[in-house]
C-alpha positions as CSV (number, residue, x, y, z in Angstrom):
1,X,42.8,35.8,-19.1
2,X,43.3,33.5,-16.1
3,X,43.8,29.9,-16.7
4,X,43.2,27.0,-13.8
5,X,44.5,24.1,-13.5
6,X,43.8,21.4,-11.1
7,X,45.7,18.0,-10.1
8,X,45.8,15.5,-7.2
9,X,42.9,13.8,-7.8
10,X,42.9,9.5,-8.3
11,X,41.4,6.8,-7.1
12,X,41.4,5.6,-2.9
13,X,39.5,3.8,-0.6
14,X,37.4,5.1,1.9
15,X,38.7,6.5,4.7
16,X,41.7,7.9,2.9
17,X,42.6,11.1,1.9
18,X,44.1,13.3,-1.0
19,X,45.4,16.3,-1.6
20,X,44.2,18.8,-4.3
21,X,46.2,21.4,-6.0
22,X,44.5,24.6,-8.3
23,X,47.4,27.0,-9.8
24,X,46.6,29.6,-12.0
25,X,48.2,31.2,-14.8
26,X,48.0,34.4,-17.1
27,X,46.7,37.7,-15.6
28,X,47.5,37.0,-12.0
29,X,48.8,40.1,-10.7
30,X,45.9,40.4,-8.6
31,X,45.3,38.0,-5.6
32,X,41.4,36.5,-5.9
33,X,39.1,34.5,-3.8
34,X,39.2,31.1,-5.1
35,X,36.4,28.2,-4.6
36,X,36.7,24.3,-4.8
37,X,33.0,23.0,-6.4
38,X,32.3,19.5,-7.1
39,X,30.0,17.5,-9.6
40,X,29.1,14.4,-9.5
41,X,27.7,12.1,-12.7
42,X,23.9,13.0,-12.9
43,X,24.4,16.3,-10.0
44,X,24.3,19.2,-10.5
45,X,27.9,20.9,-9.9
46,X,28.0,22.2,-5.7
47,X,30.0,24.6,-3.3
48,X,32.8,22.8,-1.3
49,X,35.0,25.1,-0.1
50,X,36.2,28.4,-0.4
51,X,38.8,30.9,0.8
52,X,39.0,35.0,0.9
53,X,41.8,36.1,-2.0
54,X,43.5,37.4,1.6
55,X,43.4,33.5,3.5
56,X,42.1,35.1,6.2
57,X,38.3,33.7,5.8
58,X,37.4,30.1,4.8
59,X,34.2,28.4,4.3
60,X,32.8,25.1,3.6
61,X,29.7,22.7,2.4
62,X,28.1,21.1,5.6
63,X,28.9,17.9,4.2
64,X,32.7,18.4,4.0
65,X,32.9,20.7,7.5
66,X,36.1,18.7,9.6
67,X,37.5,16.2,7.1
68,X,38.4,19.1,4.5
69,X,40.2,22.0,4.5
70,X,41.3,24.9,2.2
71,X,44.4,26.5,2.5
72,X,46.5,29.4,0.1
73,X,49.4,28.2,-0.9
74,X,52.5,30.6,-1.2
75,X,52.7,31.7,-4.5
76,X,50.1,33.8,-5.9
77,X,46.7,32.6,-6.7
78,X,47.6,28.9,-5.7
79,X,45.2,27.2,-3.6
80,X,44.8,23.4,-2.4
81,X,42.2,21.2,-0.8
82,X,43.5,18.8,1.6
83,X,40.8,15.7,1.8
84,X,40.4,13.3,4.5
85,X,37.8,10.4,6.1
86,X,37.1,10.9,2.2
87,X,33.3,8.6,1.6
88,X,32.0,7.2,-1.8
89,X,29.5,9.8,-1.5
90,X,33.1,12.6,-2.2
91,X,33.4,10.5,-5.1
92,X,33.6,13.5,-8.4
93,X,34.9,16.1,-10.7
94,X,36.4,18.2,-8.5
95,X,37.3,22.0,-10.5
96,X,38.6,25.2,-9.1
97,X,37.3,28.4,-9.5
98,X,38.7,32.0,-9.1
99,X,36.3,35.0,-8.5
100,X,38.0,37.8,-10.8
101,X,36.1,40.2,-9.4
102,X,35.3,40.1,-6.6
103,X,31.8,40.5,-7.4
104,X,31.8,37.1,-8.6
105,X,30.4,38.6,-12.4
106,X,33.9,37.4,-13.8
107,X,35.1,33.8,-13.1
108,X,37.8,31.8,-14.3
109,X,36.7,27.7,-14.0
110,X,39.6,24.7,-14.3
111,X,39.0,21.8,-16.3
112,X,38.4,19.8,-12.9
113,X,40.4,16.8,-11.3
114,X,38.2,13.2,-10.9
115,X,38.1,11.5,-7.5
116,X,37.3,8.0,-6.9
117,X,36.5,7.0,-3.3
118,X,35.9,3.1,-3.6
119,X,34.0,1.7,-0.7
């Protein structure tokens, strides 16, 4: 079992930025690729950004390409999304998600962080 657990989200105005933090707990011996998605009320939940279980490869959602970035933190299985020029439009449940894996059959899904980007 691998638990996830986000924090960092809150409210700011547009233009800010935030910092996102997904740690994970219980059968981590293994290093995975982890995801940040996003949902927001009446969407469907989408792909923000991801990162190989290595750091070495990083991708993101055309809409978040060079205000956010993904980074590995140093322990194990930590991962963090650093947020900036954040819009209304990032306004969501942000959650975390680690591919098990690495197949992505088996996932492991936080609880998810809210983000408020007032205008």
């Amino acid at each position: 079992q691998v638990q996830l657990a986000e924090s960092g989200g809150g409210l700011v105005q547009a233009g800010g930025s935030l910092r996102l933090s997904c740690a994970a707990s219980g059968r981590t011996s293994s290093s995975y690729a982890m995801k940040w998605f996003r949902q927001a009320p009446g969407k469907e939940r989408e792909f923000v950004a991801g990162v190989s279980w290595n750091g070495d490869s990083t991708s993101y959602a055309d809409s978040v390409k060079g205000r956010f970035t993904i980074s590995r933190g140093n322990a194990k299985n930590t991962v963090y999304l650093q947020m900036n020029s954040l819009k209304p439009e990032d306004t969501a449940v942000y959650y975390c998600n680690a591919d098990l894996d690495g197949k992505g059959y088996e996932e492991a899904w936080g609880h998810g962080t809210q983000v408020t980007v007032s205008s």
